[in-house]
C-alpha positions in Angstrom: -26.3 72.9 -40.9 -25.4 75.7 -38.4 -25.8 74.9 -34.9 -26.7 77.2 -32.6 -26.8 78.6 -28.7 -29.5 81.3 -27.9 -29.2 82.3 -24.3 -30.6 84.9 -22.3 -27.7 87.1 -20.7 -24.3 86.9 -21.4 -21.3 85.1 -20.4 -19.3 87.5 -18.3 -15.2 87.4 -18.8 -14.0 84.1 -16.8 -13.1 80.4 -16.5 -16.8 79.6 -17.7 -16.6 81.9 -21.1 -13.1 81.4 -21.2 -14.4 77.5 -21.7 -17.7 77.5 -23.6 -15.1 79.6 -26.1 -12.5 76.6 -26.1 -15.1 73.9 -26.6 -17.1 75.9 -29.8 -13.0 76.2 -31.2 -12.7 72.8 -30.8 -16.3 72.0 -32.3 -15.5 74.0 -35.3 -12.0 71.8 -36.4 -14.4 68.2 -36.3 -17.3 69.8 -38.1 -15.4 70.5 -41.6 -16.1 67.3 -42.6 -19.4 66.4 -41.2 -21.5 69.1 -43.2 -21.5 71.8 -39.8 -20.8 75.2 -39.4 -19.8 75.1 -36.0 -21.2 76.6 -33.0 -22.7 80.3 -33.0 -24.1 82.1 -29.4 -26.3 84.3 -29.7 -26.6 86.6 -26.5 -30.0 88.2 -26.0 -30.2 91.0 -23.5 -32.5 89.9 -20.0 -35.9 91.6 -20.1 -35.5 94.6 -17.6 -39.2 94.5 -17.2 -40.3 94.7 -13.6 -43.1 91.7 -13.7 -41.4 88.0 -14.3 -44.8 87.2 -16.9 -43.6 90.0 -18.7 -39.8 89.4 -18.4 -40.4 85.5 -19.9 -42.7 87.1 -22.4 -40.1 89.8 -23.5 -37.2 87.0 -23.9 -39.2 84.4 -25.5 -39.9 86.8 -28.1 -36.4 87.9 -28.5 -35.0 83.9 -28.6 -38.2 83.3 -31.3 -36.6 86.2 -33.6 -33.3 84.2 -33.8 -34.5 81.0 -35.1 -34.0 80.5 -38.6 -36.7 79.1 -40.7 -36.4 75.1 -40.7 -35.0 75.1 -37.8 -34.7 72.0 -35.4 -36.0 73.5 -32.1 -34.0 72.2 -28.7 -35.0 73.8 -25.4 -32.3 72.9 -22.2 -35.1 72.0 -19.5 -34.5 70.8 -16.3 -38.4 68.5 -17.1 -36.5 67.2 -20.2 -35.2 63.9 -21.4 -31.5 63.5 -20.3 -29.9 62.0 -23.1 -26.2 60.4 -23.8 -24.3 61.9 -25.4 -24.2 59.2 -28.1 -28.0 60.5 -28.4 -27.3 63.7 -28.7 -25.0 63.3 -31.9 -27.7 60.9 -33.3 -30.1 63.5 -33.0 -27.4 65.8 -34.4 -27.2 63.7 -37.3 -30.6 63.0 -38.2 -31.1 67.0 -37.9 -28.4 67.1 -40.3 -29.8 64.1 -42.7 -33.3 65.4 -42.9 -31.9 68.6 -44.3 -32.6 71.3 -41.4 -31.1 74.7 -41.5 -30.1 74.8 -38.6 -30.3 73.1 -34.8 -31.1 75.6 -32.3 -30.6 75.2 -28.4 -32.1 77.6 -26.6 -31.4 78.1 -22.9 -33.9 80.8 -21.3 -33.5 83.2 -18.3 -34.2 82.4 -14.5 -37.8 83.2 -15.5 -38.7 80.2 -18.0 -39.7 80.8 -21.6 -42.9 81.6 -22.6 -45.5 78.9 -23.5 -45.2 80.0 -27.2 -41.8 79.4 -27.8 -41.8 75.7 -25.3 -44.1 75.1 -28.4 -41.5 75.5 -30.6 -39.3 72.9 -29.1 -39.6 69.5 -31.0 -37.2 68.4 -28.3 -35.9 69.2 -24.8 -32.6 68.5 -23.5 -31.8 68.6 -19.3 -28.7 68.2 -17.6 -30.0 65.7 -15.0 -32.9 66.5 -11.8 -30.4 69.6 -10.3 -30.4 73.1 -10.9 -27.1 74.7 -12.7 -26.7 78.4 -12.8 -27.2 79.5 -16.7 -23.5 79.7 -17.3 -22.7 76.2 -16.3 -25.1 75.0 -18.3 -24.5 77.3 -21.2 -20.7 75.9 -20.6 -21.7 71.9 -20.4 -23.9 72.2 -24.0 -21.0 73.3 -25.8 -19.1 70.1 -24.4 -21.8 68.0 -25.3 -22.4 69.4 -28.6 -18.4 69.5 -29.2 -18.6 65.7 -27.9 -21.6 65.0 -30.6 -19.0 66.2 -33.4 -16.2 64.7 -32.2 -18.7 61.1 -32.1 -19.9 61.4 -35.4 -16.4 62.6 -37.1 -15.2 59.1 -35.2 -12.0 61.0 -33.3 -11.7 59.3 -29.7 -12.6 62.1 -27.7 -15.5 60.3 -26.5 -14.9 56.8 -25.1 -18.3 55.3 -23.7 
């Protein structure tokens, strides 16, 4: 199962790509044996469209286009359940048992995503009731999701 990271923008050079980077290298030695590919990003470019409806609309489509078919659909939304991380990997795993492609988290511009894609979603993710700029969020998914492998490979990164 590949996992992975849609965003709108990109991570600039800097401390925060410099660790979403470490964290996805780390992801990808635990995953070997747990049937994972390891983290992908993929960037997609903001909407330079002067009306916010049509900036949402623009991105939505462009984060829709990168799903694969089969896909498990995660949105990172502040109104979303805030999980453990010990969730997360369950869900990880049962993604991973019920024979899905892939698990996509999708993290959407300062805009929001378009009701059509938030339909999408069999899931949403938040890192707690405060707002985090896109690339600290972007930075703490790749933890958590390098903390789900490292929980369901059993190595003691994670100690509850």
């Amino acid at each position: 199962m590949r996992i992975v990271v849609a965003a709108v923008g990109r991570l600039k050079r800097g401390p925060e790509t410099e660790l979403a980077t470490r964290y996805a290298k780390r992801a990808a030695q635990t995953r070997r044996s747990l049937g994972l590919r390891g983290i992908e990003t993929i960037e997609i470019r903001e909407s330079r469209a002067a009306d916010a409806a049509k900036r949402m609309i623009e991105e939505s489509i462009a984060l829709a286009n990168v799903i694969p078919q089969d896909a498990a659909v995660a949105l990172l939304d502040a109104g979303g359940e805030n999980m453990d991380s010990a969730g997360l990997a369950a869900r990880l795993s049962q993604w991973r048992s019920d024979g899905r492609t892939a698990a996509v988290f999708i993290i959407g511009g300062p805009d929001g995503l378009a009701d059509s894609l938030r339909d999408k979603a069999e899931f949403r993710l938040a890192f707690g009731a405060a707002t985090w700029p896109h690339q600290l969020v972007r930075v703490m998914l790749m933890e958590q999701l390098y903390r789900a492998t490292t929980i369901l490979s059993g190595h003691p990164y994670h100690r509850a």
